[in-house]
C-alpha positions as CSV (number, residue, x, y, z in Angstrom):
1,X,0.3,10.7,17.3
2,X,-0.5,7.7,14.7
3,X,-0.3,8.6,11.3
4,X,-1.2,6.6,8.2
5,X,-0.4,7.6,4.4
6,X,-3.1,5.0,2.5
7,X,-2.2,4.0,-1.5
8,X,-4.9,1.7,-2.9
9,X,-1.1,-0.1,-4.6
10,X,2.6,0.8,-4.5
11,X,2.4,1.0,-8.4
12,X,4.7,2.5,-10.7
13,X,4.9,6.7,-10.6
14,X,4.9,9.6,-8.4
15,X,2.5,9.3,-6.0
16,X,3.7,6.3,-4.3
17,X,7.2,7.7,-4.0
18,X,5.5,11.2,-2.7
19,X,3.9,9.0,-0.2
20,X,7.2,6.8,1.0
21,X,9.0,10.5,1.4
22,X,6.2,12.0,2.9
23,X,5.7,8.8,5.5
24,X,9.8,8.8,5.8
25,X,10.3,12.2,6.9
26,X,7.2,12.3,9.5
27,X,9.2,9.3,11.2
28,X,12.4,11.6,10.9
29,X,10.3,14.5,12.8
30,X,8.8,11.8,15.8
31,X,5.6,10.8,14.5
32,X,4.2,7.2,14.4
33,X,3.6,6.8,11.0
34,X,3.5,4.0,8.3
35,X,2.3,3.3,4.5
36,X,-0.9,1.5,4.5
37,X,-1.8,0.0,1.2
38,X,-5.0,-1.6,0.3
39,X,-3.9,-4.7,-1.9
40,X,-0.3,-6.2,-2.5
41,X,0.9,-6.2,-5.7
42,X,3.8,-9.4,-6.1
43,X,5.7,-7.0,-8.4
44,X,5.6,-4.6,-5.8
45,X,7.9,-6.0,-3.4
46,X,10.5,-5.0,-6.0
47,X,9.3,-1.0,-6.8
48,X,11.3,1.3,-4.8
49,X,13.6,-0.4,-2.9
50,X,15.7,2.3,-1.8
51,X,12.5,4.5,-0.5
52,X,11.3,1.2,1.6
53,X,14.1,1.1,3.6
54,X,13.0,2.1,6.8
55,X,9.2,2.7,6.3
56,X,6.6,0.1,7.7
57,X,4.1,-0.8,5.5
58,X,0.9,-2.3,6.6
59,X,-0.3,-4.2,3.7
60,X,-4.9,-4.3,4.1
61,X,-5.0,-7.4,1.8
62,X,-2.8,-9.9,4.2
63,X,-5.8,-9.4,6.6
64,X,-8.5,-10.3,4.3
65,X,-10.3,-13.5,4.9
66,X,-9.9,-15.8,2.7
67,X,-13.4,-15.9,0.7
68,X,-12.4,-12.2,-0.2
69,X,-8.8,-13.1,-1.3
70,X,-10.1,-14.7,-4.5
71,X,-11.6,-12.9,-6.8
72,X,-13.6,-13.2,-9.8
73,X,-14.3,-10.4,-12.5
74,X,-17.6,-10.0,-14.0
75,X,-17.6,-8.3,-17.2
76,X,-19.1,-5.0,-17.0
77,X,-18.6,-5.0,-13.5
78,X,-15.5,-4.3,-12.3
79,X,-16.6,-2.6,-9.3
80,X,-17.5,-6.0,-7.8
81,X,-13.7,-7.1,-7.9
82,X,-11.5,-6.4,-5.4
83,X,-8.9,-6.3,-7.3
């Protein structure tokens, strides 16, 4: 069985730890799952080393094309941005 854990970004705080335990210890019991977050952050590479180890993440924004890889804000509407 496939099992994803999805984080919109591997940001400072609980819930992304909660999710690199909670993807580790499915592995540990047999399962096929990874961490699937929707955009990479560069300082992210760097967050929770020590929890990484081990745990595949699938990162959604390497697969973007690239018209959706830049993006530009629009005051007031945030929404718009992918970012």
């Amino acid at each position: 069985m496939k099992i994803g854990i999805m984080l919109d970004r591997i940001t400072p705080g609980g819930p992304p730890k909660a999710a690199l335990e909670e993807v580790r210890y499915l592995r540990k019991f047999g399962y096929d799952a990874q961490l699937v977050v929707i955009m990479r952050d560069k300082a992210s590479e760097y967050r929770y080393e020590d929890l990484r180890r081990g745990v595949p993440i699938l990162y959604l924004s390497d697969r973007f094309p690239e018209l959706f890889k830049k993006s530009i804000k629009f005051p007031g509407f945030a929404f718009f941005s992918s970012f």
